[in-house]
C-alpha positions in Angstrom: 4.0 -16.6 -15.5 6.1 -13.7 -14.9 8.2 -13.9 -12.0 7.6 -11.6 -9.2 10.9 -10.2 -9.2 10.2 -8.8 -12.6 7.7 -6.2 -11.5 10.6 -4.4 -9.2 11.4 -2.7 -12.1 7.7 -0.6 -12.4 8.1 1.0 -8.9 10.9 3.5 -9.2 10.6 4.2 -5.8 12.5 0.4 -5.1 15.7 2.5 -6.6 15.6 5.1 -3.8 14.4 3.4 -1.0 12.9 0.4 0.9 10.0 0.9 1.0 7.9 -0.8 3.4 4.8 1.0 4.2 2.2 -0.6 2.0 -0.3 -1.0 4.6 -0.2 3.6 4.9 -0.1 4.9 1.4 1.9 2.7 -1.6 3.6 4.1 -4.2 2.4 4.0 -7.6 3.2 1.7 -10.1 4.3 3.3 -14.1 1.6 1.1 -15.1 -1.0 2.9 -12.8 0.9 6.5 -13.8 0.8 5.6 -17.8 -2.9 4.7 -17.6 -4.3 8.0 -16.2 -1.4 10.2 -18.3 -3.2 8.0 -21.3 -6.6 8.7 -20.7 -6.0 11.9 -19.3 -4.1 13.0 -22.2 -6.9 11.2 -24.9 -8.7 13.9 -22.6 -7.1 16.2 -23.7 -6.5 15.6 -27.3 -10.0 14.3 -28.5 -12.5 16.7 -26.5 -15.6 15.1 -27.3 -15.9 12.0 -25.3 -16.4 8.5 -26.0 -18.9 7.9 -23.1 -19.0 4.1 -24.4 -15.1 3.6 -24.1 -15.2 5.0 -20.8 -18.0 2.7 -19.5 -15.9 0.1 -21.0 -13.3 1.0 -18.8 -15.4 1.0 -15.7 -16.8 -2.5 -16.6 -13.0 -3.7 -16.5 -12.2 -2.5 -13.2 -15.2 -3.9 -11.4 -14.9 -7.1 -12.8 -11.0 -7.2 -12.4 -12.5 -6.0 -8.1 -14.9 -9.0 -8.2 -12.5 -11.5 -9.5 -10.0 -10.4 -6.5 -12.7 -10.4 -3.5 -14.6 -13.7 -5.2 -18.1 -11.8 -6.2 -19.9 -10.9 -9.2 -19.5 -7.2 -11.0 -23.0 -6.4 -10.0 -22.1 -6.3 -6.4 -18.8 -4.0 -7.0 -19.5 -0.1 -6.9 -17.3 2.6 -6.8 -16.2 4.5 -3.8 -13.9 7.7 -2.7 -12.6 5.9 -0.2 -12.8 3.0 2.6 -14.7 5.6 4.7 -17.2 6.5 2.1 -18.3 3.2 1.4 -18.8 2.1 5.1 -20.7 5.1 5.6 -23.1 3.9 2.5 -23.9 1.0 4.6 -24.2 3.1 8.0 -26.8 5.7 6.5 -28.2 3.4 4.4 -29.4 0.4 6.5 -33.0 0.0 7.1 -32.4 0.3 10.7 -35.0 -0.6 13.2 -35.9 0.4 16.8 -34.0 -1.7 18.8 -30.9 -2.5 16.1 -27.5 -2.6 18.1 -24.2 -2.7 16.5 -20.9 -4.6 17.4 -17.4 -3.5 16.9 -14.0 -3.2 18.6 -13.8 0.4 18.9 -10.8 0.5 21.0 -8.3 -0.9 17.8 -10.2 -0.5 14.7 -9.2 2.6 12.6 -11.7 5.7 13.4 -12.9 4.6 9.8 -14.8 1.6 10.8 -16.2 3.5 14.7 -17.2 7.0 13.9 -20.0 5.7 11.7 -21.4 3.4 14.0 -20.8 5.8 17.5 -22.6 8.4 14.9 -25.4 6.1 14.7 -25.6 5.5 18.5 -25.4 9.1 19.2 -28.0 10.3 17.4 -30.3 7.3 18.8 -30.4 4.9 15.5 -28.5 2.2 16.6 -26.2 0.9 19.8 -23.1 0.1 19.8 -21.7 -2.7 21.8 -17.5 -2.9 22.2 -15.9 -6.4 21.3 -12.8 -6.6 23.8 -9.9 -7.8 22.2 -7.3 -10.5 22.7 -3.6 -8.8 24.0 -2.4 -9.2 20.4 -5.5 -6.8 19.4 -7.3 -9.5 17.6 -11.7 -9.8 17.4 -11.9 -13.0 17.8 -15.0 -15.1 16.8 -15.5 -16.2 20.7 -15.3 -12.4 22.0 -17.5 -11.8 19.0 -20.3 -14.3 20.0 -20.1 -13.3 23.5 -21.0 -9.1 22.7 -24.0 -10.7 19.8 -27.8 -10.0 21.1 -30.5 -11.2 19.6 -30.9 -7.7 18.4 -27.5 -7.1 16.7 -27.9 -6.4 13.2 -24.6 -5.4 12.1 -20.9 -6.9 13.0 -18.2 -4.7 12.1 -14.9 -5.5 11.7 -11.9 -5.0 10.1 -9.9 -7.6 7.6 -6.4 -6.9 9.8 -5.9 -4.3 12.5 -3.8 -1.1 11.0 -1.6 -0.8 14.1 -0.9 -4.6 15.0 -1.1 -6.3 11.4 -3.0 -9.0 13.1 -5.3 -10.7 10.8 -9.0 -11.5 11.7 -10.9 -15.0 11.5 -13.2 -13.5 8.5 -14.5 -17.5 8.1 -15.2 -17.7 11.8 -16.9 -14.3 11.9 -19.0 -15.3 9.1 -20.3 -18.9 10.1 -21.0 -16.8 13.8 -22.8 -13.8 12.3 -24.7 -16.5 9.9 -25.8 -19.0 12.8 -26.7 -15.6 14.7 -29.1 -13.5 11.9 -26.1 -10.6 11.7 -24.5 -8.6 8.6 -20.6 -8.7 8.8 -19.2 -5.9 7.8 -15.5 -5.5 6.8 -13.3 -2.8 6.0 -11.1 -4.8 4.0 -8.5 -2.2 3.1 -5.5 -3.7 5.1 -5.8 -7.0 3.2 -7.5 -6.6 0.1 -4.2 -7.0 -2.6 -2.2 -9.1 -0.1 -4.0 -11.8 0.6 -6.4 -13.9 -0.7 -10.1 -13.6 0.2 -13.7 -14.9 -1.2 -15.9 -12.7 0.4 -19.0 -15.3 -0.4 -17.3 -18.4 1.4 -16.4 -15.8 4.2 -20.2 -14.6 4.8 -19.1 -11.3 4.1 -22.6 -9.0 3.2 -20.6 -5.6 3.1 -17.3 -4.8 2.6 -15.5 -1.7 1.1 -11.5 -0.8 0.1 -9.7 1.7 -0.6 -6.8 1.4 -3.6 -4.0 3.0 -2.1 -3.0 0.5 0.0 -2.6 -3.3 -0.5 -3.7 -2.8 -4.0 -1.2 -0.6 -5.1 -3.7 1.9 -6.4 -4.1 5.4 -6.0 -5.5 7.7 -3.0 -9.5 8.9 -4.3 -10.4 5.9 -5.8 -11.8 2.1 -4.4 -14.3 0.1 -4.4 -17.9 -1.5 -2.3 -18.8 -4.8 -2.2 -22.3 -5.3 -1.6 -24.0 -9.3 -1.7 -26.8 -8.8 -3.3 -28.8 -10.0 -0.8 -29.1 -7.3 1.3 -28.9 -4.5 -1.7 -32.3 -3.9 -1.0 -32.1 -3.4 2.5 -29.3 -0.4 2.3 -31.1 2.7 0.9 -28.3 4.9 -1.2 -27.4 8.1 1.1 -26.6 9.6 -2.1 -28.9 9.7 -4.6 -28.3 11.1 -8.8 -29.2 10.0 -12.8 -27.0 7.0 -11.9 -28.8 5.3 -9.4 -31.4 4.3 -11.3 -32.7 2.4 -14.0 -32.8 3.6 -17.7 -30.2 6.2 -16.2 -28.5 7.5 -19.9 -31.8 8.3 -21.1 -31.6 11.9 -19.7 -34.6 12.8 -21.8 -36.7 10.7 -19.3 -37.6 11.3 -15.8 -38.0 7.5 -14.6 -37.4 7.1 -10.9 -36.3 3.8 -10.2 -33.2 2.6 -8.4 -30.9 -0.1 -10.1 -31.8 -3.6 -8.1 -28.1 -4.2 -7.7 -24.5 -2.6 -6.7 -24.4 0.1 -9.0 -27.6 2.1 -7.0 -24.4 3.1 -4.9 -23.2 5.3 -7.9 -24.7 8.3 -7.4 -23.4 10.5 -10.7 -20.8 10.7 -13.2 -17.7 8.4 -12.2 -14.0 9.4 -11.7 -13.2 7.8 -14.7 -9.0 9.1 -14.6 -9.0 7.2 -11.4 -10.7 4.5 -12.4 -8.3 3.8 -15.3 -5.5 3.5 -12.7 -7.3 1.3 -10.6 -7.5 -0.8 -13.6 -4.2 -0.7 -14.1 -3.3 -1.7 -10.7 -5.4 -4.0 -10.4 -3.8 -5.7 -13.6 -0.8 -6.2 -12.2 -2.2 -7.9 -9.2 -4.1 -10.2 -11.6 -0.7 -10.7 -13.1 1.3 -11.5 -10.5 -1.2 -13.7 -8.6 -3.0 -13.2 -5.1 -1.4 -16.1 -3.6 2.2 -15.6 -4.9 1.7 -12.6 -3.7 0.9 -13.2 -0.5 3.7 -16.2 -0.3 5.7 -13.4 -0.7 4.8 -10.9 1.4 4.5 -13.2 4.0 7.5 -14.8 3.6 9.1 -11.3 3.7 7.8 -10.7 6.9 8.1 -13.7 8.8 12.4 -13.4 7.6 12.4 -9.7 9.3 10.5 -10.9 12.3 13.0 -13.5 13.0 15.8 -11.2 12.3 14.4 -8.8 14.6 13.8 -11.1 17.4 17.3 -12.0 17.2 18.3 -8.3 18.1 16.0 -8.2 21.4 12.9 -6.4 19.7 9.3 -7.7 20.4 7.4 -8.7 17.6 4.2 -9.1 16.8 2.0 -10.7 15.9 3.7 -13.8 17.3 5.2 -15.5 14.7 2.4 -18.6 14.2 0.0 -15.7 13.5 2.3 -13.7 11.8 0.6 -13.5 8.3 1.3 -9.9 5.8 2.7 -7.1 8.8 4.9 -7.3 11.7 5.2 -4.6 14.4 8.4 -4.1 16.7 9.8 -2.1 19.4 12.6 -2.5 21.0 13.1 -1.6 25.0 15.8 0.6 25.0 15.0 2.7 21.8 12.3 4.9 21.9 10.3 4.2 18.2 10.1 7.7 16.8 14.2 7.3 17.3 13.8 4.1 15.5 11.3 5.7 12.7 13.6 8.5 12.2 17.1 6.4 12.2 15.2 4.1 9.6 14.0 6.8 7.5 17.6 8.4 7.7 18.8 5.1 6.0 16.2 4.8 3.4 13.8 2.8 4.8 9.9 4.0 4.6 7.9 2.9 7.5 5.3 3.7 10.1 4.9 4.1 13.8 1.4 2.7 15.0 0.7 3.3 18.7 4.2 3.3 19.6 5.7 0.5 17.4 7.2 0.4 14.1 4.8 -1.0 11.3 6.8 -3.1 8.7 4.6 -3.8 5.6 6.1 -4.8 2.2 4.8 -5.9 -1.2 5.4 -8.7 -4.2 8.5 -6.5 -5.2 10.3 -6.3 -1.9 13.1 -8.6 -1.4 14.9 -10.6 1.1 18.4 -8.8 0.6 15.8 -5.6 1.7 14.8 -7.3 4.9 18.7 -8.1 5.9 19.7 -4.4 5.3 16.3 -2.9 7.4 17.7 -5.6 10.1 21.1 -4.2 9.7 20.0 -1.1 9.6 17.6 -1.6 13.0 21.3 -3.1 14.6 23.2 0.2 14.0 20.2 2.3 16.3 20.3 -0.4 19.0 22.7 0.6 22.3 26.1 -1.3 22.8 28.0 -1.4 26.2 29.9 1.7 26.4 28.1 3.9 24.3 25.8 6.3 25.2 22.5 5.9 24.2 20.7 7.3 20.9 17.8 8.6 22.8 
């Protein structure tokens, strides 16, 4: 198997900087750029379509999607983003007078809340808030103790954007079984670093983005839907795809498709999907649990480091998984942010800490020089502070 290392070399950006802000927007691999140049410039070249090869294409990428999350092809659709494909379940739901809705509004990304406050405004569903544990985690206890008998949906995310703390998806699922409830994940912040099987989770619903984890490009991800509740979620969007027989243009046949693919309202974004492809290739290459022996690894060396120079970390370090946050108390952390960027290193600030999140081809000899580089913003006696 190739080793990891060996990938370095198809993100150009690792000769520039270190970057280490997978869980915002990644860079793109050569791989990813060479597959949409290819079929952009077949485009180009050939004119007349080969709507066959292009299906083929699609076919790839959704099963290369179901192979990652542990489902079958059927369940995969397409998407524009993580926020269009929670909305699919949102408008689509047969809801019913009385339905409530659970989810920690106060730390889950405005992705997975405005569609469900949406719902509650406008009288469909309630919304119930899960408090959260001081690290910002749903856990499955706070989870079982916000459940009614009338909850119909549990909505949650696979790791919080602004803690990196990684939710009990197992736990959530046996719960929302034992209780009657759909779990709902936006699985972006995980999906491509981590391993998951959303069918030993209990997952019904869950929907990514490719920009992130998966090393993709922004405008392109993907649903997954268990086909057991396909036919309860009515497609908000509705075109020739959706339904069955739907190449036969000649024929008016109104019927939608009994599985994922009902979600694919019209013609697909088949550049984008060639990327995804590609990126999802090398993932496949590479291996989700190397890769996640990696990142993690990566992490839990830069958490120590930092702890070292007087920041707090989190999550703590035995839940410590793909992301560590940090601020420290005497440096403010847009000074931190900017002292970091001013050194080469690409992260994020997330409600007032910094956001570390790397991929398969960071390094350790990275994570020594983002310590080193931390060090050299931190106050000594007798100097005047940076801030």
């Amino acid at each position: 198997m190739k080793p990891l290392h060996a990938f370095r070399d198809e993100f150009p950006v690792s000769r520039t900087h270190i970057f280490l802000n997978h869980g915002g927007v990644s860079p793109t691999s050569t791989r990813v750029v060479d597959a949409v140049h290819a079929f952009m410039d077949s485009t180009a070249r050939v004119g007349r379509p080969s709507f066959d090869d292009w299906e083929s294409l699609a076919t790839d990428c959704r099963e290369r999607f179901a192979r990652l999350v542990g489902c079958a092809a059927d369940e995969v659709a397409f998407v524009r983003n993580t926020s269009h494909g929670l909305s699919l379940l949102a408008a689509g739901l047969d809801w019913r007078p009385g339905d409530r809705i659970a989810a920690a509004s106060s730390v889950e990304y405005p992705s997975n809340v405005y569609p469900w406050m949406d719902l509650e405004v406008r009288g469909v569903a309630a919304l119930d808030v899960i408090p959260v544990d001081e690290a910002g985690t749903v856990t499955v206890e706070a989870a079982a103790r916000v459940l009614r008998p009338e909850t119909r949906v549990l909505a949650v995310s696979s790791a919080q954007y602004a803690t990196g703390a990684v939710t009990d998806l197992a736990g959530l699922g046996q719960l929302c079984r034992e209780r009657g409830v759909l779990l709902c994940v936006d699985g972006i912040q995980t999906v491509g670093a981590l391993p998951l099987d959303v069918k030993a989770a209990g997952i019904h619903f869950l929907s990514a983005d490719s920009h992130k984890w998966m090393l993709g490009m922004m405008g392109i991800g993907a649903v997954f839907v268990d086909r057991s509740v396909v036919g309860s979620i009515h497609p908000p969007l509705l075109g020739w795809r959706s339904t069955t027989d739907n190449f036969n243009f000649d024929r008016v046949h109104f019927e939608l498709l009994a599985d994922a693919g009902r979600f694919e309202e019209g013609s697909l974004a088949y550049p984008l999907i060639a990327g995804f492809a590609a990126a999802l290739e090398l993932l496949e290459e590479a291996g989700i649990e190397r890769i996640a022996a990696r990142v993690c690894g990566l992490v839990d060396e830069l958490g120590a480091r930092l702890e070292r120079l007087g920041c707090e970390t989190a999550p703590v370090p035995e839940e410590r998984r793909h992301m560590v946050t940090f601020r420290h108390p005497d440096v403010p952390g847009e000074v931190l942010e900017e002292g970091l960027a001013e050194a080469g290193v690409v992260v994020s600030l997330r409600r007032g800490r910094i956001r570390v999140s790397p991929h398969l081809y960071n390094t350790i000899e990275e994570m020594e020089r983002v310590a080193d580089a931390v060090a050299a913003l931190l106050p000594r006696a007798g100097r005047v502070p940076l801030y």
